[in-house]
MARZALO-412898 format. One record per residue (C-alpha): residue in one letter; x, y, z. Coordinates in pm, whole numbers, plus 50000, padded with zeros to 5 digits. Each point is the difference from the previous one (the first is absolute). Layout:
MARZALO-412898
AXYZ...
This chain:
MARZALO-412898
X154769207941333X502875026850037X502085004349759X503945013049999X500405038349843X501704987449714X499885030949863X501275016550199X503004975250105X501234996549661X498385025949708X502605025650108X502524977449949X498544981749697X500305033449826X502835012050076X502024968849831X497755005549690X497174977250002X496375013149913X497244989050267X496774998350065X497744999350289X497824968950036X497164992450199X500974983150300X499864961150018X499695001349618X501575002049689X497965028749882X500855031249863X498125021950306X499375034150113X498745009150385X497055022549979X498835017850293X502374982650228X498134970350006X498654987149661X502324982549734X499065004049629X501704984049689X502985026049846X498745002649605X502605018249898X503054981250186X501904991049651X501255036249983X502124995050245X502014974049752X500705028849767X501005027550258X502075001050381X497955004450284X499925036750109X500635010750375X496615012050079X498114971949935X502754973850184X499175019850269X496294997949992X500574962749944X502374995250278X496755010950244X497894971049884X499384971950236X501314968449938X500355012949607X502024969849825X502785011249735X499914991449623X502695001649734X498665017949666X501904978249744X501195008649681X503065020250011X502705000250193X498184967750160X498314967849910X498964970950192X500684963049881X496494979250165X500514964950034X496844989150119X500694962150037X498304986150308X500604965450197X502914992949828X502945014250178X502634980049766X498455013049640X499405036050191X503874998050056X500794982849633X498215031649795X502145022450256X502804989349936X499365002549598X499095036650075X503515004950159X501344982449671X498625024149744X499205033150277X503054998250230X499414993650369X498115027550203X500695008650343X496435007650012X497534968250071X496385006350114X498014968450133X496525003250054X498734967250015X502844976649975X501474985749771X498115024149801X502525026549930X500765035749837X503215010249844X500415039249969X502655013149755X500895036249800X499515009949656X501255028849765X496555002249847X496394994650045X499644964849977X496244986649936X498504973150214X499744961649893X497954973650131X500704965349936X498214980950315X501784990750207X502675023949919X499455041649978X501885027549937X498905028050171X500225032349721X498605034249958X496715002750145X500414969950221X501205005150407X501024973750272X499785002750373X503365008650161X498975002250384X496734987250122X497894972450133X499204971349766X496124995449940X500084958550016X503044997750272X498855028650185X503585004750068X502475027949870X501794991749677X503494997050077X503575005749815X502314970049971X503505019549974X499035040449976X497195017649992X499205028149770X500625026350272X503304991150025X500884996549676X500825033549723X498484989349667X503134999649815X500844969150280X497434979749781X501434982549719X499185012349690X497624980349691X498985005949658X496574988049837X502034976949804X501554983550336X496184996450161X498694982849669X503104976749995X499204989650387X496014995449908X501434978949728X502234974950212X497645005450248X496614984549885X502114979349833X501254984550352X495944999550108X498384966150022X497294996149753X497345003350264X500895032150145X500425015349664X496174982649957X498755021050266X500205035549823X499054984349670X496824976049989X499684973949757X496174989649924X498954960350005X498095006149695X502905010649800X503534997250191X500215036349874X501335027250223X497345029850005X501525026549835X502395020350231X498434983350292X496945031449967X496884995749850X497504968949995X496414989849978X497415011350248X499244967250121X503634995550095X500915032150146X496324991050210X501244968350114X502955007550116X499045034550171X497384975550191X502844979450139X502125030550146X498995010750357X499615038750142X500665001450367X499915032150024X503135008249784X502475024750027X499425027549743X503194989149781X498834962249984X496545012149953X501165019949695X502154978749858X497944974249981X497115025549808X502785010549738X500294966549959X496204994849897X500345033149850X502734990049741X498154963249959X496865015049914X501315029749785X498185020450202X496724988249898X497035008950196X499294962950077X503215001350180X498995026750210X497054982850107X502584966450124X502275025550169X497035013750206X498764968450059X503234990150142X500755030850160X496764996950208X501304971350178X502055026650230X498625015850283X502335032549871X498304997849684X498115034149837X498394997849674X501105033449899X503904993550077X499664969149786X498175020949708X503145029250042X502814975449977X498614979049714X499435037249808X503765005350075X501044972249845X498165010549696X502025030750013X503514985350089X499614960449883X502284977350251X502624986049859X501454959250065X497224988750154X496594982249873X498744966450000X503454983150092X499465021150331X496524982950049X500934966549893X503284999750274X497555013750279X497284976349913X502204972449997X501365004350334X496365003450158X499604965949869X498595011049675X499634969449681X498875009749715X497484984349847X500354975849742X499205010349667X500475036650056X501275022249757X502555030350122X501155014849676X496905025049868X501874998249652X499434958450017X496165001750078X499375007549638X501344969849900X497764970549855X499154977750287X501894975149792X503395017150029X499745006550390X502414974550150X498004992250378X503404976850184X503395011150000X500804964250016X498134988449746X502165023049788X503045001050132X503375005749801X501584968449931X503375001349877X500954982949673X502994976050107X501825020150233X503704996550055X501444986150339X502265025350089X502704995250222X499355021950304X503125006350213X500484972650277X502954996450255X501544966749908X499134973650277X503794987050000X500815031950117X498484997650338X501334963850000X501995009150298X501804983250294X501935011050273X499945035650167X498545013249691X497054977350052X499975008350352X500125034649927X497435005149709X497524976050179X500325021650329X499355033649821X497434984749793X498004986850285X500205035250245X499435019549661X496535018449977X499964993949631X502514967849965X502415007949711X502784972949975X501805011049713X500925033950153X500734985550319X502824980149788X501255029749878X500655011250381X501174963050086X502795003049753X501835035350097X499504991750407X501814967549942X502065012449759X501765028450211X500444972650273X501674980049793X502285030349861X503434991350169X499514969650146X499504978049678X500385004449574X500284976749708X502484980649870X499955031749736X500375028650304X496685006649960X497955013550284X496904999650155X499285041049938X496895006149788X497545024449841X496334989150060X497075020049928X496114997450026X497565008049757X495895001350137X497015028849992X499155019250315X498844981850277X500984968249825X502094987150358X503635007249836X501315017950320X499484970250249X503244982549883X501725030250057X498525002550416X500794958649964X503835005949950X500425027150334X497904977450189X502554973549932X503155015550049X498795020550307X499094966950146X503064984549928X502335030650101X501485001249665X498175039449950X503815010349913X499564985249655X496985023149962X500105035049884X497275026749965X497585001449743X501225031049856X502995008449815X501695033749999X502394997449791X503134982349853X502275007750253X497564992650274X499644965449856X504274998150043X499305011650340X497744973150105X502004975949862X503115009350158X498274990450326X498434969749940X501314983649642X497374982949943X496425015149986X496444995949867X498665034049853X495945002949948X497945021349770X495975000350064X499895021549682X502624991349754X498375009149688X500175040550109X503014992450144X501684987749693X498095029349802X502435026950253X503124976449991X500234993449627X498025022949852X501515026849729X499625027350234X501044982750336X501645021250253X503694988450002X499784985450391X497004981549912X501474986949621X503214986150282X497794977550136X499364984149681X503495002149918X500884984950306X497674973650044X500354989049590X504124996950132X499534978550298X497854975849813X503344992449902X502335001050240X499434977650276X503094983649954X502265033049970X501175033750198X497515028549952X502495032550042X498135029650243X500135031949899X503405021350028X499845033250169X502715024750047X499934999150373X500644964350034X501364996250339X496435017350092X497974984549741X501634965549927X499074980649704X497944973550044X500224968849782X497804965350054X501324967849950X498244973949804X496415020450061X496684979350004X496945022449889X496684983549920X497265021149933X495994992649990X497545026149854X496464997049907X498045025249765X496595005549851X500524987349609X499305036649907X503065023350086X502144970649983X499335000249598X500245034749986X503424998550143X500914974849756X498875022549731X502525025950102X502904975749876X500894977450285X498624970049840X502915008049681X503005009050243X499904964350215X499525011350330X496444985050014X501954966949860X501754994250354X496344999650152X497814969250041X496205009949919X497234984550173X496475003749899X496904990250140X497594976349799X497385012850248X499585032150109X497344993750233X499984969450201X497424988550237X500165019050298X501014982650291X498365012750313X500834971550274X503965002850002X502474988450207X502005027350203X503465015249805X502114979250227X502864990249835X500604959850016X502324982950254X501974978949738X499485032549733X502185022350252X502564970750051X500944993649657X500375034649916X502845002550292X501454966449880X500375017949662X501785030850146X501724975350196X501454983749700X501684962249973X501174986850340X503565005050035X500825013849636X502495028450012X498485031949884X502905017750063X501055006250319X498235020150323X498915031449760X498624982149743X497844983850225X498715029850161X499685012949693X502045028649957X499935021249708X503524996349948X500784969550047X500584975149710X497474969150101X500484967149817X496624981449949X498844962949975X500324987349626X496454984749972X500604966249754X497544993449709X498844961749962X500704990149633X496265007149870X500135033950103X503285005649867X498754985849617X496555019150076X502065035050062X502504993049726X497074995649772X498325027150090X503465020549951X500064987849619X495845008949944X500965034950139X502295004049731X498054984849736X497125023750171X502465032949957X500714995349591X496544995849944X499545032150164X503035026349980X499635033149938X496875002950172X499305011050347X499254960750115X503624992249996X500735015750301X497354979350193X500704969149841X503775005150079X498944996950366X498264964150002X502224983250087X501555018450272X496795005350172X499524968049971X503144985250169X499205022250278X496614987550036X501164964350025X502315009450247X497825018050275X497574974449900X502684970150123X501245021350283X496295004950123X499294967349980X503514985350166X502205030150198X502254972850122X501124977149677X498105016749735X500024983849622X498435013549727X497894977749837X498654989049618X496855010250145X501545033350163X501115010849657X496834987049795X497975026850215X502335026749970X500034998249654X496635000649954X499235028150230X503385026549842X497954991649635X496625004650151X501455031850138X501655013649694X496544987549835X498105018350207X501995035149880X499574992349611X496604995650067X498915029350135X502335021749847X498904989349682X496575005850081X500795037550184X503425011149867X499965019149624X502445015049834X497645024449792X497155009150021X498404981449735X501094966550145X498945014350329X496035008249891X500284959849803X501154988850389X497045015950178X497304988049781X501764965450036X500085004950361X496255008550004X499124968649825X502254976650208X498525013550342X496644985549883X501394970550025X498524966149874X496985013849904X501175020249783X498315038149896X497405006749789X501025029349770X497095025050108X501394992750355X503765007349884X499105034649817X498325007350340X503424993350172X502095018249726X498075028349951X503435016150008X500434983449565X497995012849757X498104971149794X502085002949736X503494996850196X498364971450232X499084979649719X503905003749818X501254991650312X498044969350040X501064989749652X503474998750074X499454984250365X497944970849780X502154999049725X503194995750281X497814973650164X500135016050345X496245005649988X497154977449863X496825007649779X496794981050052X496455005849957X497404990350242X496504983149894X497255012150214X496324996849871X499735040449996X498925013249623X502585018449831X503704995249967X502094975850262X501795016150239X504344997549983X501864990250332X503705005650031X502444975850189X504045005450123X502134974750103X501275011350329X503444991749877X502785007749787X500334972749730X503684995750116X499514995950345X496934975449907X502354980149756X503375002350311X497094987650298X498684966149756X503454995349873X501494996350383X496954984050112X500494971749777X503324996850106X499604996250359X496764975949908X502904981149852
């Protein structure tokens, strides 16, 4: 095969914006040196190059080397971020995305084998490599391949946005070690149990993990070696799986013997090679790999292990009597476990009728992963902004509201969003759409001044609320907030333009009754980060509606209809921007909606349950607000009830354009969904948002234990996912989360000699949401 002159492409290039290369053997990911012009030999003493720039004279000797790949020494000013997840292209993207949380976003993405992928960053220091399979951070003395050709694919690993040659170093954002150990933290913490399995092996005799994944009998490191094939290996494979037998045998000579036996297999192999390497090894001991390695590999080939056999070498000198032979003879049972309340999307919530039916069932149904929920929280804005001038309460309220979407990466939360311009394009109503990016303040006035009634988007609201209300938001982008927090508000008023001394060249331009619905969706994590920064406490956030997913991941569906937006969909929406037959909204402007003209809009009756429901719901919001002043909840809770109203208007209006009511029913649901909203904000925020630090260490060792869910966590699993508590500090915190009864004691009774293990439980909600939810529960039972 020929390869590209990576070399000599890029390494000019590469060190010119500051990165440290190396040459690699072509096809490979080995450290390599051309000898002769013809053979390739391994590069011993590549590491240097992570502690020193690459010097002129040999870049050019490099740059003459056939098909010679190009590595990245790491260390300082670089490291690479490996996440080596493979066939699973939604968890891949999920333990991204917490890498952008805690690391910032790079502009530089390497894909090898997808959805495998590596994150490079910058550092002010030598930073030293950690392995936590599947998850690496590549430190001093550790290298990645930059340009080249993939050994498995065969095909060049590419760049998803830049590649390093056209990036300067300082272009990288920059990370600390304390950064990269709070993303492994969050990040195996996100793992499924049975990838985190795969890099630590747990024995059938004993349930036991073998100590760091490294060492373990002869008879197991034999058995499993049997199981992995040799087809002729590449020389990295080939090593890396003899480190691993090195490390699992300690380097005993009995290990040697497997590794030649194995090696032998190959064609390539050569005793003496074999005998050189597993010498070097002696000499400079691999680090992160050993039996775990084997155990993965074997696995895959097809590998069981036998029953009965022991991994641990420390448990073979055990009495036979104490060697445990079935995990599930002896498996953990928990002593009375709790139920806890896991969060669920009410069902009465998608009790729907009418357009919004129509609509959520149509997005649902063309959806690659069906989410319903968030596809009401697009329902309600589209409608809404129809609805803007044409119809409003007996109150003057509007149909203009805030929705947004909460779901992981690649959870389906962005199909609503392509749902609502598929809609509107079909039904030539694409005036009442704007762009999905906002400028700024004034550009928001702008829009508006041309079309008074418009639905803004946001595919990434949680950074976008981190820019607009953040502390140190520009002033143009802290406008938007402004601005958008103002016309939550104003739908039935004048908005003034701004005034500029050239008037007669610049006139001012005001908007008349303006209708502004907005729909974002977010990733839970900068969203809470945003809210950290204070806009929780100021009431901006109140004015929002919050949807979140009860399901991140959905079933996907892979036999979908077509997005073709319905016949009787696209009618109704232009009978809603049509408004009532024969009403007068106010003369010719009004009806082609002009900003400045002054429209007048239906008055949408109530029937006389939904008038008691919403004046009952007025007088629990109050009751609601004195239990509750003088903490940041007010100013959600002061927005029930008009999100609410507005619900049960587009809700009527969607369901009837032409004599709309709204309904005992209408309002029931609308209720419901503003508290489940508002809920949904304690919630969380109670579980991310601290106001010291203190309460904020209490909140992410609660967190830990509520994302194990019903089963609880043992406590040697929970030190293992705190190791960022000291035993001391872990165990006063537990007191006080067991002595506030957020978190449960409970010991386990397992046949195993020696003390029981403990289990901790959390409830997955606040006590006074739990005791709100029965309480209205009952009521509507009744």
């Amino acid at each position: 095969m020929n390869y590209p002159d990576y070399m000599y492409n890029y390494g000019p290039d590469l060190v010119a914006n500051g990165f440290r290369i190396i040459p690699l053997e072509p096809g490979t990911k080995r450290p390599g040196k051309l000898i002769g012009g013809k053979d390739w030999h391994g590069l011993d003493d590549w590491s240097k190059h992570c502690d020193r720039t690459n010097g002129a004279f040999e870049l050019k000797m490099w740059s003459k080397w056939s098909g010679c790949g190009i590595g990245i020494a790491c260390g300082y000013p670089t490291i690479g971020v490996d996440i080596d997840i493979a066939g699973d292209e939604v968890l891949a993207h999920r333990i991204r995305n917490i890498a952008y949380k805690h690391l910032d976003k790079t502009p530089a993405v390497r894909v090898g084998q997808a959805p495998k992928v590596l994150l490079v960053y910058r550092t002010k220091e030598p930073i030293k490599s950690i392995k936590r399979h599947p998850i690496e951070i590549l430190g001093h003395g550790a290298q990645f391949v930059a340009y080249g050709i993939h050994p498995g694919t065969k095909q060049p690993y590419s760049w998803i946005d830049e590649g390093l040659a056209d990036l300067d170093v300082d272009q990288l954002p920059l990370v600390t070690q304390e950064a990269l150990e709070a993303f492994i933290e969050e990040a195996l913490a996100a793992l499924p149990e049975e990838v985190r399995k795969r890099s630590r092996p747990r024995s059938p005799g004993t349930g036991q993990a073998s100590p760091h994944g490294a060492s373990a009998n002869l008879e197991a490191v034999r058995s499993a070696v049997e199981a992995i094939p040799n087809p002729d290996l590449q020389w990295d494979d080939w090593s890396r799986i003899g480190m691993a037998m090195w490390a699992a045998t300690e380097g005993a000579e009995e290990g040697y013997a497997i590794f030649e036996e194995w090696s032998a297999k190959s064609s390539k192999h050569v005793a003496k090679a074999c005998r050189e390497r597993w010498d070097h090894w002696r000499r400079s001991p691999p680090s992160d790999l050993g039996f775990g390695t084997l155990y993965h590999e074997a696995q895959a080939a097809g590998w069981v292990p036998p029953a009965g056999l022991i991994f641990d070498p420390d448990l073979a000198k055990l009495p036979p009597a104490e060697i445990l032979i079935s995990s599930e003879v002896h498996a953990a049972k928990p002593a009375e476990p709790p139920e806890p309340q896991e969060y669920k999307v009410p069902e009465l919530l998608l009790d729907l009728d009418g357009g919004l039916k129509e609509f959520v069932d149509w997005c649902t149904v063309t959806a690659p992963r069906p989410q319903p929920f968030l596809a009401l929280a697009a329902a309600l804005p589209l409608f809404g902004v129809l609805t803007g001038r044409r119809y409003q309460t007996r109150t003057g309220l509007r149909g203009n509201i805030y929705t947004v979407g909460i779901a992981d990466s690649g959870a389906g939360k962005d199909h609503a969003r392509k749902c609502v311009a598929a809609v509107l394009h079909k039904a030539g109503l694409m005036q009442y759409l704007d762009g999905d990016d906002l400028g700024s303040g004034q550009a928001i006035l702008g829009a508006l001044h041309k079309h008074p009634a418009l639905l803004f988007r946001s595919d990434e609201f949680g950074k976008q609320l981190q820019m607009w209300a953040g502390k140190r938001a520009a002033a143009y982008k802290a406008d938007i907030w402004t601005k958008l927090t103002i016309l939550y508000s104003s739908a039935d008023s004048l908005i003034q333009g701004t005034q500029y001394a050239n008037d007669k060249e610049r006139p001012r331009e005001d908007v008349v009754q303006p209708c502004v619905g907005f729909m974002g969706s977010t990733v839970p994590g900068p969203f809470w980060q945003a809210l950290q920064q204070g806009s929780l406490s100021d009431g901006s956030l109140a004015r929002f509606l919050i949807f979140r997913t009860d399901n991140n991941y959905p079933k996907k569906q892979r036999d979908r209809p077509p997005l073709e937006a319905p016949d009787n969909l696209v009618a109704l929406c232009q009978s809603i921007a049509a408004g009532v037959p024969d009403h007068d909204y106010g003369g010719n402007l009004a009806d082609l909606m002009l900003a400045t003209a002054n429209p007048r809009p239906y008055r949408v009756p109530e029937d006389k349950g939904a008038a008691r429901v919403l004046e009952d719901l007025d007088d629990r919001t109050d009751e609601w607000l004195k239990r509750v002043q003088g903490t940041p909840e007010t100013a959600l809770v002061a927005r029930l009830v008009d999100n609410a109203v507005r619900a049960a208007l587009i809700r009527a209006v969607a369901r009837d354009p032409i004599e709309p009511v709204i309904t005992e029913r209408d309002a029931n649901w609308s209720a419901a969904l503003s508290r489940h909203c508002i809920d949904t904000v304690i919630r969380d925020a109670e579980a991310y948002i601290a106001e010291n630090e203190t309460e904020a260490q209490h909140k992410k060792l609660l967190h830990t234990i509520r994302n194990a869910g019903a089963q609880g966590i043992t406590k040697k699993d929970l030190a293992r996912a705190c190791m960022w508590s000291k035993a001391l500090e872990r165990n006063q915190m537990l007191s006080v989360l067991i002595e506030s009864g957020q978190v449960r004691e409970a010991q386990e009774t397992t046949p195993v000699p020696g003390p029981n293990p403990t289990r901790y439980y959390a409830s997955l909600y606040s006590d006074a949401i739990n005791q709100r939810r029965q309480r209205d529960e009952k009521e509507q039972a009744a």
